[in-house]
N, C-alpha and C positions, 0 to 999 in steps of 0.2 A: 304578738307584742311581748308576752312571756317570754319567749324564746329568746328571742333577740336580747332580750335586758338579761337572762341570762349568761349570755353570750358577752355581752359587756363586761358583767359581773366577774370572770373566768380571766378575761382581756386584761382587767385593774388590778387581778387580785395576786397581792406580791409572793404567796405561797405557789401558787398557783403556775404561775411565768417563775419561779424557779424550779419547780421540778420540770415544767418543761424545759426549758432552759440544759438540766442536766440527761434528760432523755436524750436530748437532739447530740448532747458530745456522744453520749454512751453508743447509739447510732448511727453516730456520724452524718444526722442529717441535713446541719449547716453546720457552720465555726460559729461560735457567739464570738462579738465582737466588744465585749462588756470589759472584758479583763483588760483589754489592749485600751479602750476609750479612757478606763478610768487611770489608768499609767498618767498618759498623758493628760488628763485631766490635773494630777497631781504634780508633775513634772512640771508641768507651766502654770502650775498658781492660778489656776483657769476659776476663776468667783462665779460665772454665770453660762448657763445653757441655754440657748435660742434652739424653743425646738418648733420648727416651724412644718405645717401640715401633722398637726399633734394627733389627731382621730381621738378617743378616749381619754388619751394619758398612756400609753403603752413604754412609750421609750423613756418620760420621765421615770415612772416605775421602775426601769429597769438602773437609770442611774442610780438613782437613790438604793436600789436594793443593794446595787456593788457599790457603795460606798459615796456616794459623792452628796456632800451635804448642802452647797451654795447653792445660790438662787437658781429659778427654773422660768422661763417666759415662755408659754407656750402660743400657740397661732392656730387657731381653725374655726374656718369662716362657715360649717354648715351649724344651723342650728340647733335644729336635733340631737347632733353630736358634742355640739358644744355645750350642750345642757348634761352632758353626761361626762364630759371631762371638768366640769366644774362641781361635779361630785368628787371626782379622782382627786382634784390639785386641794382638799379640805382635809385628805388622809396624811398627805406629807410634804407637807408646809419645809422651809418657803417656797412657794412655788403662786404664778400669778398667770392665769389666763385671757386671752382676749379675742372677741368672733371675728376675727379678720381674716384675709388671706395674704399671701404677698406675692406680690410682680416688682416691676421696674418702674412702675408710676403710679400715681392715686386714680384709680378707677372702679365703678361698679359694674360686672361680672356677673353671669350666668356659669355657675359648675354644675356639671351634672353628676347627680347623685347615685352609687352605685349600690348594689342590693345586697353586697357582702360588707354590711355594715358599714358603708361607707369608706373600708379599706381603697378605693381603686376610684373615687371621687375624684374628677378632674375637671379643670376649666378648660381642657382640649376634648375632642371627641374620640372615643375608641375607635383603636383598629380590629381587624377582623380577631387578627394572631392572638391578642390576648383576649376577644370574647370568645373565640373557640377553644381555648386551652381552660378557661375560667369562667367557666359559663354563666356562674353564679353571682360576678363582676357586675353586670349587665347592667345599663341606665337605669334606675325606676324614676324618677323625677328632676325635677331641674330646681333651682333659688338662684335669686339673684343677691350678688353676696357683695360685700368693701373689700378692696382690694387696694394692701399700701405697701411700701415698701421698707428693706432694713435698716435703710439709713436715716432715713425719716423716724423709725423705730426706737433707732438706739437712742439719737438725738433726745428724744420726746420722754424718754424712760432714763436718761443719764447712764445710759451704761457704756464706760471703757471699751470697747470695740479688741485691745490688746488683749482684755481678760477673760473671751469668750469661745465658745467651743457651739457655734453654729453648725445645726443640724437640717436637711433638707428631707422630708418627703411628701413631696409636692406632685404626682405621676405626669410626666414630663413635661413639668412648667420651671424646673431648674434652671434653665437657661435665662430665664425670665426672673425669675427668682437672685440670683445670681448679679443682673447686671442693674437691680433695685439696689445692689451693695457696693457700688464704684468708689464710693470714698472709704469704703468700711473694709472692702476684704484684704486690701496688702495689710492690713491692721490684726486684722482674726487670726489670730495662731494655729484653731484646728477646725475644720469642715467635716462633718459626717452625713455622706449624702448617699441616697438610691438613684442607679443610671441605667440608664438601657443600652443593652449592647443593641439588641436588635429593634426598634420604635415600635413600640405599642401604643401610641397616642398619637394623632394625625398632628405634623407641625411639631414633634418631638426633637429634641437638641440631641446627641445620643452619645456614647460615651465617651472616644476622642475628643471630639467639638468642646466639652464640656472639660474636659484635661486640659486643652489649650486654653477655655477660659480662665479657669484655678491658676495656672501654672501666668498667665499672665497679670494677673497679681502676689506671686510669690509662693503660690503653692505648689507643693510636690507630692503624687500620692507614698503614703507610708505604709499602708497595710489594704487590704482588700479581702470582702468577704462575700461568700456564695450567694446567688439571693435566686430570683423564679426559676426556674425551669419548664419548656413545653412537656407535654406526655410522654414524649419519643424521647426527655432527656434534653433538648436543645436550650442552652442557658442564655436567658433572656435578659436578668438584671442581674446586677451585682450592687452591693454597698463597699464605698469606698471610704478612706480617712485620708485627710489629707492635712501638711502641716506645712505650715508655712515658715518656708528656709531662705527665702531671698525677701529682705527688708528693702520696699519701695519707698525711695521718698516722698515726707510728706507733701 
């Protein structure tokens, strides 16, 4: 238990996630995708961040560290871990969390809980490909969780849908995630999501499928960054940006 809240500790701590942060350029062990988010964050007058499948607080952290001062709504429906990103969101206000999850409709949900701190927590079951590459992934328990969606979200919170910069990491329940937002996404101007090129979650939407989805509500991707990789090197996920260029009517 030590360990692990250690581990969180490291995850939240914004000294912390920026030296990491500058190791990985000096390395080259991914792109951060921080400096390009916050552009356009400021570029489109973007007031709030939906960050949905929040785990700790990591990625608010990281906004905030590069500069983005508006609101934050975070999403994560385990509880354990929601008790510890309600520690995070008290260091850098404003920001507001809530134990849910999101899909496409209001339902309660069984996700299964994974043992690298909840990193790889999903409401699909693993595949083989990513327990044998991540071994440490591995289910150790199940909850049964609330599960709502983003349109019902913004509605219920008054937030402009125009003025947001929706974030996805959801291990592949995007698709799912995604079409909870029918009235909202030709509206959201930027999407920052995790996609699988190759499915590592059984019933996975995978990266195409999920481009056609974006792109049929006006989005187009803008930038693209590294993300899993197998042992051998075979690249599994990517993180994408995506900006919405074609205005649907309302």
């Amino acid at each position: 238990m030590k360990i692990k809240m250690l581990k969180n500790q490291f995850r939240t701590n914004s000294k912390a996630r920026s030296i990491r942060e500058k190791l990985q350029s000096i390395f080259q062990i991914s792109n951060s995708p921080y400096t390009r988010i916050i552009q356009e964050l400021r570029e489109g007058s973007i007031l709030t961040v939906i960050d949905i499948g929040a785990n700790v607080g990591q990625f608010g952290i990281d906004v905030r560290r590069n500069g983005f001062q508006g609101q934050i709504i975070s999403f994560e429906p385990v509880k354990e871990i929601f008790t510890e990103l309600s520690k995070t969101i008290k260091r850098f206000q404003p920001w507001e969390a809530f134990q849910l999850g999101l899909g496409s409709c209001n339902s309660q949900q069984t996700i299964n809980i994974s043992g690298n701190s909840g990193l790889s927590s999903s409401l699909l079951e693993m595949r083989s490909i990513h327990l044998n590459n991540y071994p440490e992934s591995a289910t150790i328990s199940t909850q049964v969780v609330t599960i709502t969606n983003i349109d019902d979200q913004l509605n219920a919170l008054g937030i402009d849908p125009r003025k947001v910069l929706l974030k996805l990491d959801v291990q592949g329940f995007e698709a799912e995630v995604l079409k909870g937002a029918a009235k909202s996404l030709s509206k959201i101007p930027l999407c920052f999501l995790e996609v699988s090129i190759v499915p590592l979650y059984e019933g996975e939407i995978t990266f195409l499928p999920i481009l056609n989805l974006l792109s049929e509500s006006g989005h187009e991707v803008v930038d693209i960054f590294r993300g899993l990789k197998t042992k051998n090197g075979q690249l599994l996920q990517v993180d994408i940006l995506t900006k919405l260029t074609v205005k649907k009517p309302n």
